[in-house]
C-alpha positions in Angstrom: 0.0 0.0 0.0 2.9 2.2 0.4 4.1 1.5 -2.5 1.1 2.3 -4.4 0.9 5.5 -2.4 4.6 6.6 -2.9 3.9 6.1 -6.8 0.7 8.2 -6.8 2.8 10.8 -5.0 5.9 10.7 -7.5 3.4 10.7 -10.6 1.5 14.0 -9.2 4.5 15.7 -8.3 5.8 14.9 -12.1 2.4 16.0 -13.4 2.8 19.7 -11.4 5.8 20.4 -12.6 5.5 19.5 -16.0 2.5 22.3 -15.3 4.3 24.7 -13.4 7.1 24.6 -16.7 4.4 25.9 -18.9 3.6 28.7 -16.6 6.3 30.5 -16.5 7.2 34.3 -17.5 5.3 35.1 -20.9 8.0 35.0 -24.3 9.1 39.2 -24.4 7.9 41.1 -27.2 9.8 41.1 -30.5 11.4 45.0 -30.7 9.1 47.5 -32.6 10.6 48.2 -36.0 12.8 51.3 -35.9 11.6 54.2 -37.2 13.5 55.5 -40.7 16.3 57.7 -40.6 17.5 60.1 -42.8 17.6 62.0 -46.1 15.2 60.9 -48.7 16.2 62.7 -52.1 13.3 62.9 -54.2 13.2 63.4 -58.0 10.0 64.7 -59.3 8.5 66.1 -62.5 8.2 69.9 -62.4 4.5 70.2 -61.9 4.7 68.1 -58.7 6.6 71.0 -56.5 4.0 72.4 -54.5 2.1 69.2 -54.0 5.2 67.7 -53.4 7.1 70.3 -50.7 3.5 69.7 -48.8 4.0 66.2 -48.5 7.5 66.4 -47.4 6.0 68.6 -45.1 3.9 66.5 -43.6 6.4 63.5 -43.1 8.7 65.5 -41.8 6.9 66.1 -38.9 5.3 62.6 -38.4 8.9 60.6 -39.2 11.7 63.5 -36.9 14.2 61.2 -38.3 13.9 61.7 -42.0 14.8 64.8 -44.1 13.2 65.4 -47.6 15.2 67.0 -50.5 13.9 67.3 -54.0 15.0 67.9 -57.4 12.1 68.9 -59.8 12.9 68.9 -63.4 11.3 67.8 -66.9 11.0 63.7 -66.1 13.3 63.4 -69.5 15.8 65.6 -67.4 15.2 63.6 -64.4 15.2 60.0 -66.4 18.5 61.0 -67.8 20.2 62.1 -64.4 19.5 58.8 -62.5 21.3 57.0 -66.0 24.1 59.1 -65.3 24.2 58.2 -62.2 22.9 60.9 -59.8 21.8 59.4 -56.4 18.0 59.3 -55.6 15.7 57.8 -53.7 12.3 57.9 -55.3 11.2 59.1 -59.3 7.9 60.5 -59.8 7.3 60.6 -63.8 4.9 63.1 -65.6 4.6 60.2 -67.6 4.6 56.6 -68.8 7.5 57.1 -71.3 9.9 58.6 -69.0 9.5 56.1 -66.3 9.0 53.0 -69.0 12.3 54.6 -70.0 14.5 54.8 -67.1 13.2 50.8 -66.2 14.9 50.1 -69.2 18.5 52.1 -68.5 18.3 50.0 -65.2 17.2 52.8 -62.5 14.1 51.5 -61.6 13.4 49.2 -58.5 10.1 46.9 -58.4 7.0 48.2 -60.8 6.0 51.8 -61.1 2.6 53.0 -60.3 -0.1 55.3 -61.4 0.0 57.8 -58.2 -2.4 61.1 -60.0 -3.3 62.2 -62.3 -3.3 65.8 -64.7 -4.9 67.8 -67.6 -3.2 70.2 -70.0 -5.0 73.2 -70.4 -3.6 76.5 -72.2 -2.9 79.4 -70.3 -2.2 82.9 -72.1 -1.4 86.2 -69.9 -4.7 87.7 -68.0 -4.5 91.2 -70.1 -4.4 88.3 -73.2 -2.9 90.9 -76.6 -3.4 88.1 -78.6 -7.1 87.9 -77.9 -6.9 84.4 -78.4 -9.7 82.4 -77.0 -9.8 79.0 -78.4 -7.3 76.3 -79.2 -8.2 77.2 -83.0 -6.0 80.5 -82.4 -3.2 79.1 -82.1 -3.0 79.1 -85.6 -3.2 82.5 -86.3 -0.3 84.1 -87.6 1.7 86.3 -85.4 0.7 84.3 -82.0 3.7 83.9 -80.2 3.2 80.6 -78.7 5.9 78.4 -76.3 6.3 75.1 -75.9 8.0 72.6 -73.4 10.8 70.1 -76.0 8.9 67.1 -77.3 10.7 64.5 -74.7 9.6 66.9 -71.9 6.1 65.5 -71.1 3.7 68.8 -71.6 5.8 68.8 -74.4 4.8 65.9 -75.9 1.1 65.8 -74.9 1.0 69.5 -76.3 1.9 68.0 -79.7 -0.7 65.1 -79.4 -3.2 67.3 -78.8 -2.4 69.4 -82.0 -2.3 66.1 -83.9 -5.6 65.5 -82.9 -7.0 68.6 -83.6 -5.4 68.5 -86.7 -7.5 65.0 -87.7 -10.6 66.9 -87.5 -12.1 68.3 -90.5 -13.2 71.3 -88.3 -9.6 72.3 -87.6 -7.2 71.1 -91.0 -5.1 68.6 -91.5 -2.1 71.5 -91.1 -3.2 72.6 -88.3 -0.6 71.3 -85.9 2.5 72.4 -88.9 0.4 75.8 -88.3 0.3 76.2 -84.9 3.8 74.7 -84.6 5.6 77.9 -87.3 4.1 80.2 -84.1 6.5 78.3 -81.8 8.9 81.1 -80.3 10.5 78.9 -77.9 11.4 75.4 -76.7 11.2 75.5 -72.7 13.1 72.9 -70.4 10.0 72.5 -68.5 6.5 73.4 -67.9 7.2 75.5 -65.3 9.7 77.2 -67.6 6.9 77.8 -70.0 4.3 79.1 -67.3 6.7 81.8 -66.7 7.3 83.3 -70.3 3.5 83.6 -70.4 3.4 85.3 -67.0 6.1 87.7 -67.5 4.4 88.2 -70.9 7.4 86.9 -73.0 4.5 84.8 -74.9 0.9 84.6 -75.9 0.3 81.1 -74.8 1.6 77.4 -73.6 0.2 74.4 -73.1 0.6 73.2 -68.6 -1.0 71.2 -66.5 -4.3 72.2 -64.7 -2.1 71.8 -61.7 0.1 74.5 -62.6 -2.5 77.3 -62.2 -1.4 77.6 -58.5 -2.5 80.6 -56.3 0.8 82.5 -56.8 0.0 83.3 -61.1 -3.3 82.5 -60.9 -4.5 86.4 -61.3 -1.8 86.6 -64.0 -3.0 84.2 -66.6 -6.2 83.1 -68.2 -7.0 79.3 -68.8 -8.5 78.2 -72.2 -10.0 75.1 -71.9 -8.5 72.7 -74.6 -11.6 70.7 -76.0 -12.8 67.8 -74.3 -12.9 65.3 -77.3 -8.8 66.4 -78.1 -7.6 66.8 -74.9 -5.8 64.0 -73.0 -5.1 62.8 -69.4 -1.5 62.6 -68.1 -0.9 59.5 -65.7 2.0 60.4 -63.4 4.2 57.5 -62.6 6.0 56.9 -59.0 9.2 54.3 -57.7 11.9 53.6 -56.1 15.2 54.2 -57.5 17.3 50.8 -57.9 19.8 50.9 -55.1 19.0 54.0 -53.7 20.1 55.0 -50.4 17.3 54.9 -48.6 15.0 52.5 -49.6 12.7 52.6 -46.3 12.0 55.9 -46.3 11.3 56.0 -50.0 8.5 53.9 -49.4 7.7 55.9 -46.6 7.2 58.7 -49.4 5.3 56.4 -51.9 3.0 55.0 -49.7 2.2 58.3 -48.4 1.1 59.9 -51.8 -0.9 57.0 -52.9 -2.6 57.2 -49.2 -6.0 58.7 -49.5 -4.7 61.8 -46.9 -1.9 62.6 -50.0 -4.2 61.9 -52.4 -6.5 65.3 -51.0 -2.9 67.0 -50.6 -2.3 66.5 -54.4 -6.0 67.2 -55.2 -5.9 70.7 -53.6 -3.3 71.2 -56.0 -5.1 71.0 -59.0 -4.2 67.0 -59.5 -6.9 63.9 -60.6 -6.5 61.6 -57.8 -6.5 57.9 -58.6 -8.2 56.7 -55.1 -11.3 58.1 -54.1 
C-alpha cells in the first residue's frame, strides 16, 4: 500500500511540474521596427513641386528622423540624371514614357505605379494681346506661342493634342504644322513655360491644370482645350534601384498614394486615382 501511495505521490508531483514549466514568464515582445532615418532625395516632375514640398511637409513632422530634398525637373531631365548616375531615392514621372524609360536604362526598383493624375489646359497672360480664346488661335499668324521640347512630357502631350485637332475636319489637317511655325521657344519644363506667359514673354503654352497655382493665378487666363482632343497625363512613382534609402522611399510612396496625400495632391489641382 505504500508503495502504491509513494507512486501516486511521484506521478502527481511529475504531473505539477511538468505544469508549473508551462507557466512560467510570458515570451518578451519582439522589438518594434525602428523608425526611418535620414535624407530621402526625391526626383519629381516639375508640376509636382507644390504638392510635393507639402507632402515632405507633412512626413517630416510625423517621421523626426527623416529629411526630404527634392530635385524637380522635366521627367526626361530627371530620367537621364538617375542613367548618369545621380543618387536618388524615389522618381515621380509626368509620364509613362519617361518612367518605361529609365526601367529600361536599369534605374528602376520593383513596378511603377499610377499615383495622380493631370490635364493640360492652355494658359495665355490675364490682359491676353493676342485675344486668343480657343485652341483654334493658335493658328493664327503672329501668336507667339511656347512650348515645353517634345521629350519633356507637356511637351509631348502639347503635340498630341495638335495632332488630334489636326484629324478633325473642323480644324485642318495642317493645323498642328500651323500652330507649330508660331513656336517662339522650346522650354526645359513646364514651369519654364508658365513663366514666359506670365512675364508676358509669350501669348500662350500648353501646362497642366495643376500648374494654375495661387501664386499666377491672377496673372494668366485658362483656355480650356476641348474635351474630345484633350488627354489625361498618368504620373508614374518608384523607387530608385539601389537607392540610399529605400525605407524611407517607401515611406514617401506610400504616403502619396494614401488617401490623406491623395487630397494633398488634389488641392493642388491634381486627378486623384483613389477616391
Amino acid at each position: 500500500m505504500r508503495l502504491i501511495r509513494l507512486i501516486c505521490l511521484l506521478v502527481f508531483g511529475a504531473l505539477m511540474g511538468g505544469c508549473g514549466a508551462s507557466t512560467g514568464a510570458p515570451a518578451p515582445a519582439a522589438p518594434a521596427s525602428p523608425s526611418p532615418q535620414g535624407e530621402v532625395v526625391v526626383f519629381a516632375a516639375a508640376s509636382l513641386t507644390d504638392a510635393f514640398k507639402e507632402i515632405g511637409q507633412v512626413l517630416q513632422t510625423r517621421y523626426p528622423g527623416l529629411t526630404f530634398s527634392f530635385n524637380f525637373a522635366a521627367s526626361s531631365t530627371l530620367r537621364t540624371q538617375l542613367a548618369q548616375g545621380a543618387r536618388a531615392d524615389v522618381f515621380a514621372s509626368a509620364d509613362e514614357r519617361n518612367m518605361r524609360g529609365a526601367q529600361q536604362d536599369g534605374t528602376i526598383a520593383g513596378d511603377p505605379l499610377v499615383f495622380v493624375r493631370n490635364e493640360p489646359v492652355i494658359v495665355v497672360p490675364a490682359p491676353n494681346p493676342a485675344g486668343i480664346t480657343a485652341l483654334k488661335d493658335l493658328a493664327r499668324p503672329g501668336v507667339r506661342l511656347v512650348l515645353a521640347g517634345r521629350d519633356v512630357p507637356i511637351g509631348g502631350y502639347a503635340r498630341q493634342i495638335l495632332q488630334n485637332a489636326a484629324r478633325n475636319p473642323d480644324y485642318g489637317a495642317d493645323f498642328a504644322d500651323r500652330v507649330l511655325a508660331n513656336v517662339v521657344s522650346e522650354e526645359p519644363n513646364v514651369r519654364a513655360s508658365l513663366a514666359k506667359v506670365v512675364l508676358g514673354e509669350a501669348d500662350a503654352t500648353f501646362v497642366y491644370r495643376s500648374d494654375i497655382t495661387p501664386d499666377v493665378r491672377d496673372r494668366v487666363r485658362v483656355v480650356e482645350v476641348p474635351a474630345g482632343l484633350n488627354l489625361i497625363a498618368d504620373y508614374y512613382i518608384a523607387r530608385v534601384k539601389d537607392g540610399p534609402n529605400p525605407a524611407g522611399a517607401q515611406v514617401f510612396i506610400d504616403f502619396a498614394l494614401s488617401s490623406e496625400g491623395q487630397e494633398i495632391l488634389a488641392r493642388w489641382g491634381f486627378r486623384p486615382v483613389k477616391p
